[in-house]
N, C-alpha and C positions, 0 to 999 in steps of 0.2 A: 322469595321472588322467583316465579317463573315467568322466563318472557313470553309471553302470548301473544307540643310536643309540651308543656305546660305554656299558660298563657301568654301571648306574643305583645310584644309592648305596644302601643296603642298606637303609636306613632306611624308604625310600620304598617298597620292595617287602613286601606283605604274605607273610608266611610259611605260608599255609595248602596248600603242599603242597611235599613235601620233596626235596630239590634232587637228592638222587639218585636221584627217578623220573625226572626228566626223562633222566639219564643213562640209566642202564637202557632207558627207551622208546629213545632216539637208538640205541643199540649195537645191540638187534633190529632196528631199521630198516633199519641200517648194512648189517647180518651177510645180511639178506634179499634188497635190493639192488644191493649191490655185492660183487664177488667180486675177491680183489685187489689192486691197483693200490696208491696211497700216501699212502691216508688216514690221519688221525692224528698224524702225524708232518709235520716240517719240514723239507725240502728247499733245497736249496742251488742257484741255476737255473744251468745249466750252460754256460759262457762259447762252445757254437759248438754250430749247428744241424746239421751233418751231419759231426762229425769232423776239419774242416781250417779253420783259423784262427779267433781269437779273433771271435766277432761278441756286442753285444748281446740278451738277451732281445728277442723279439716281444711287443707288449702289445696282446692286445686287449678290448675292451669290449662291455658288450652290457647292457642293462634290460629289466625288464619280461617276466619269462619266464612268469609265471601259469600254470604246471604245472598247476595244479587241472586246466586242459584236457587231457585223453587227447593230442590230439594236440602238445600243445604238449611235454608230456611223452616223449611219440618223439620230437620232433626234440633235445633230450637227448639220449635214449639213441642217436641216430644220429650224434652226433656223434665224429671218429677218435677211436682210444684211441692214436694212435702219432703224427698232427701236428703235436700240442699238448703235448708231449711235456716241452721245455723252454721254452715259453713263461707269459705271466703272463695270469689272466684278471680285468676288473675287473666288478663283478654291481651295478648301481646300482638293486639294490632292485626291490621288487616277484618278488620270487620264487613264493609261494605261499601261499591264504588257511592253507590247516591244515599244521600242526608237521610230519604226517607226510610230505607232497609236500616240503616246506620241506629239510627231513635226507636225504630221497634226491638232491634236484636236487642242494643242495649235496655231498653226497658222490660224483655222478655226475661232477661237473665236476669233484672233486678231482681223480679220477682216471682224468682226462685231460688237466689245464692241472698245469705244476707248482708255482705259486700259483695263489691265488685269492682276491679282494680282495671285499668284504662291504659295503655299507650297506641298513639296510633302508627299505623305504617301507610305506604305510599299509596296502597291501592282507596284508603280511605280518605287521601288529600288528591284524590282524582275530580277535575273542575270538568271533563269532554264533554259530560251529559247536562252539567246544568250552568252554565256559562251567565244564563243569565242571571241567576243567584248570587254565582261567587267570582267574582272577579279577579281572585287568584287563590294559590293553596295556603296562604299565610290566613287571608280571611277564612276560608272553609275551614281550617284546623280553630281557630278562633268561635268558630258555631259552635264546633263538635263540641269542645272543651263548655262552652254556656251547656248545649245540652245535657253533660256528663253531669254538672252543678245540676242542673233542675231536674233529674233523674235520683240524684244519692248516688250516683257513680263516683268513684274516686280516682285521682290525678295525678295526686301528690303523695308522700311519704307518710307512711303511717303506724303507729303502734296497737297492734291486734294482740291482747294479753301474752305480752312478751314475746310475739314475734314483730319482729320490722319487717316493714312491705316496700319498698322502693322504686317505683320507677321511674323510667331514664330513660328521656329523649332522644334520639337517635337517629341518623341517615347516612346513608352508603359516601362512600368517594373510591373511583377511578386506583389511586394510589394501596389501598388497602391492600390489592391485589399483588402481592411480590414472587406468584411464580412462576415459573417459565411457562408462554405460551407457545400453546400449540400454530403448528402453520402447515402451508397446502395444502388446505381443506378452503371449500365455499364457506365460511364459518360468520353468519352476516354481522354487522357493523351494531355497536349498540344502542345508534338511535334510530336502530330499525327494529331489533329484537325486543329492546324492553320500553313499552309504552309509557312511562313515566315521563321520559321525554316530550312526550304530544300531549299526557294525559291533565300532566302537572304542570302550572304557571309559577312564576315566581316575580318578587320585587328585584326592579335593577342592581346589581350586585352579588345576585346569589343566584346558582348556576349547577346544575347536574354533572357539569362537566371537569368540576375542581373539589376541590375539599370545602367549597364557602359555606353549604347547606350543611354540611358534617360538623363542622365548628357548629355553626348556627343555632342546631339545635342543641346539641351540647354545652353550649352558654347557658339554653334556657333550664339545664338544671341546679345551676348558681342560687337562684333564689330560695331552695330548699336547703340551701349549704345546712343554715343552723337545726333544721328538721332532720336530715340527715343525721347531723354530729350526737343530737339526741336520743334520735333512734339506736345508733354505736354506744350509746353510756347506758342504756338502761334495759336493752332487746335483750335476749342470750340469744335468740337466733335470727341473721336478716337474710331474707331474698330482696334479690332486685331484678329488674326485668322492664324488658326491651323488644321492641320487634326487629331490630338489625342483629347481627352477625356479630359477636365481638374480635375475635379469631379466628383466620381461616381455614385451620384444623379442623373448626366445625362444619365444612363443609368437604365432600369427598373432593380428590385430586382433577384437575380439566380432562384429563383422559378419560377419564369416568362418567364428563358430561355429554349429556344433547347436544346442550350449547356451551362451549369452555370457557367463554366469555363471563359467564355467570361468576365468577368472584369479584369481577368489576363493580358489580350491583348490589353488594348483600353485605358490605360490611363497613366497619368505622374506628378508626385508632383510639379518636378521640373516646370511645362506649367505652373499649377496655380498658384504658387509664383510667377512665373514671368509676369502673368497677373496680378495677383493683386498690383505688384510693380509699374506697368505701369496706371491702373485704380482704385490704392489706396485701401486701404486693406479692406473700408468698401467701396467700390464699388462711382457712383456717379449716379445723373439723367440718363446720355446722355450714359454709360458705356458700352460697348456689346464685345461680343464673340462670333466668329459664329468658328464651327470646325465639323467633320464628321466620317466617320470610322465605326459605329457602322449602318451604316443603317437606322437607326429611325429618322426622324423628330419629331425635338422638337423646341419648345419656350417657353424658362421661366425664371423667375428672379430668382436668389439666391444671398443673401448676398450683394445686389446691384448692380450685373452686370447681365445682360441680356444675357441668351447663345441660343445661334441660331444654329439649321444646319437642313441643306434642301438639302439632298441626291437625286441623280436620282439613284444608285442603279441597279443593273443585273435587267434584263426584267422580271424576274417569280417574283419579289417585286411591281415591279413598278404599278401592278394594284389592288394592296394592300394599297394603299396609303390613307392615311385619305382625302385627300383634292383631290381623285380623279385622282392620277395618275402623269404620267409626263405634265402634261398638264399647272400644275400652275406655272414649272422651266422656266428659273432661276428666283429666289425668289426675290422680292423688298424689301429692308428693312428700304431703306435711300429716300427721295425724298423732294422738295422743304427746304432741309436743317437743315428737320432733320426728326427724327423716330417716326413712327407710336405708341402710347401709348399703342393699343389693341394688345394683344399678340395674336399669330395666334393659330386655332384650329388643334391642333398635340393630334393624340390617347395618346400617354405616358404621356409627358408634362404633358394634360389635369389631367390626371389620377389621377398621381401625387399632381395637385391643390386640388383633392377632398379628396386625400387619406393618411396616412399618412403610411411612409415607413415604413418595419417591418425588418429592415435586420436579426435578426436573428430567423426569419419565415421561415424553410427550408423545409416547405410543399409544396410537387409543384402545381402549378397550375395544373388545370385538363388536358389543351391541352398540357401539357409538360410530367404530368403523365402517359397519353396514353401513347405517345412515349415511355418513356424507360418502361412501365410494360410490352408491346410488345411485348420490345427485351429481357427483363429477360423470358417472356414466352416461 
């Protein structure tokens, strides 16, 4: 999240528009821009990459594609129709503000990766621009998730020849935030900085402004409990994955920030207990987490699980990148059956390994001091 979850019980979603517009809209989307390939249907990933002996699926990941941008949006459609062929891809949210970029992306990548693994983030339960479709972000995620079905996208927990795929629901709360903030600085307030507040609606009860949405959607991964437990008895290796923050390690210290505010918005207690319920509370070898939101690439172990996210990010980031850009998406992190030992070279991460955290160091860094001594001038 820079300031600029499975199916929701029925109950809770108002009825005022009827569920097979939304189909109808998806299928002209579909039929417009993709020609082809093997959307819809469900695939079986095929046990060897080029014909001679059995090898694992390739898994790779990637967040944070924000289509809305033209450009972001080619590098989609540039991506092989023939590499990706039998491999699995995992999408940790943030896809697209409007339904319509939303149903292409996804059906793009369909039909290219032979899975494709789903959770969404805030910027794609953004209602500003089509208000009159969706009447709040409970229904719009209720679209998505039909779309994700009548695409062959996946939502739920899955077993990909012994690997488990899991993903996990997730949204920010206020409180995640335990370190010291920064003060006397113009540092704006956060239902000014981060647009989810305007951009996102909700049903009475549940509120940006507490932990209600946090719980919320973390309930919604209850109903997979026993998918879960079976993925645990028979996988030898699981990811799980998320677009929220599970700890706030993962992201650098507020002195570091633009805006220091930023740990209020990107992370959730409720993720990490439920990661570690699922990868055991001291972590294990094979253990990982990939999840997105915050923009930064990273890779690092904490506490014995391995948290991974590898953003594409709006275009003015993207040639910021430690590893060179969008050049090295989507990221590989699984091959011939299992993961790579060497953690990758990510600016924070790395930083991180050499440095140790000072959270209550509210001196800003120099490139951050600039900034606001600027605006107080």
């Amino acid at each position: 999240m820079v300031p600029d979850i499975l199916p929701i019980p029925v109950g809770l979603l108002p009825q005022c528009m009827p569920r097979g517009h939304h189909i109808s809209v998806l299928r002209e989307y579909v039929r417009r821009d993709v020609r082809g390939g093997c959307n819809g249907r469900q695939q079986q990933i095929s046990s060897s990459h080029d014909g001679g002996g059995a090898l694992s699926p390739r898994l790779f990941i990637i967040s944070d594609l924000h289509t809305d941008y033209k450009e972001n949006m080619t590098w989609v459609k540039s991506l092989s129709k023939v590499r990706f062929r039998q491999d699995a891809l995992l999408v940790a949210g943030d896809i697209a503000e409007s339904f319509k970029c939303f149903v292409s992306t996804m059906a793009l990548l369909k039909d290219r990766f032979c899975s494709v693994f789903f959770v969404p983030g805030n910027h794609d339960l953004w209602c500003r621009r089509e208000g009159e479709n969706w009447f709040n972000s409970l229904e719009k995620l209720h679209a998505l998730l039909d779309a994700c079905k009548t695409l062959g996208v996946e939502t739920g927990p899955r077993n990909v020849q012994g690997l488990g795929i899991i993903p996990l629901f997730s949204w920010y709360h206020k409180s995640f935030d335990r370190e010291k903030d920064i003060s006397g600085f113009p540092i704006p307030a956060l239902d000014v900085a981060c647009k989810d507040y305007h951009a996102c609606t909700w049903p009475q009860g549940l509120s940006n402004g507490d932990i209600s949405l946090a719980q919320y959607f973390d309930s919604m991964n209850e109903k997979n409990h026993d998918l879960v437990e079976e993925i645990q008895r028979i996988c030898h290796t699981v990811v799980t994955f998320s677009h929220f923050v599970p700890r706030q390690e993962l992201c650098p210290e507020k002195r570091m920030l633009f805006y220091p505010e930023l740990p209020k918005i990107i992370g959730s207690d409720p993720l990490e207990a439920r990661i570690r319920s699922i990868h055991g509370e001291g972590g294990n070898p094979s253990a990982c987490h990939v999840f997105g939101h915050t923009h930064f690439c990273w890779d690092s172990t904490i506490a014995g699980i391995r948290y991974i996210q590898a953003p594409l990010a709006y275009p003015r980031e993207q040639k910021r990148r430690m590893n060179g850009g969008e050049d090295w998406l989507p990221f590989c992190i699984y091959r011939d059956g299992e993961f790579s030992d060497r953690l990758s070279p990510c600016y924070w991460s790395d930083y991180y390994a050499q440095n140790r955290r000072e959270p209550d160091n509210t001196q800003l860094a120099p490139w951050v001091a600039r900034r606001y001594y600027r605006k107080k001038s």
